[in-house]
N, C-alpha and C positions, 0 to 999 in steps of 0.2 A: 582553621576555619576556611582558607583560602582553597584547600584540600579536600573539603567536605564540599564545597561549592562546586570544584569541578568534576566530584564526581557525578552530583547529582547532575550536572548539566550533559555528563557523558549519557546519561542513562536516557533521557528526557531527545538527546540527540539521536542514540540508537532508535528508540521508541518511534521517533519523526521517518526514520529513515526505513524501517521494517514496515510502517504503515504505509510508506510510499511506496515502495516494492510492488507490498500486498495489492496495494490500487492499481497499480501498472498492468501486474498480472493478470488481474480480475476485467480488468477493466479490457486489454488485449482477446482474455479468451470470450471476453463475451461477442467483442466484435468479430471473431473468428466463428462464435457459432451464430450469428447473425448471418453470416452471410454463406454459409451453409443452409440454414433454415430462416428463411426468411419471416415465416408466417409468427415462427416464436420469439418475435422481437419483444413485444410484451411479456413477464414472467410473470 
């Protein structure tokens, strides 16, 4: 049971952690193309 538990918490943690990446990134390149193109800060 104990084992079943930490899996899914392994999964649940990966998942936290691939989503925060993704927002980093996302989140880096858009400030990068902001400030190359100013006018398309809006999408």
């Amino acid at each position: 049971m104990s084992s079943k538990r930490k899996t899914i918490f392994k999964m649940i943690a990966c998942t936290i952690y691939a989503s925060v990446i993704v927002g980093i990134i996302s989140f880096l390149f858009t400030v990068n193309h902001n400030e190359k193109h100013p006018r398309s800060f809006i999408v």
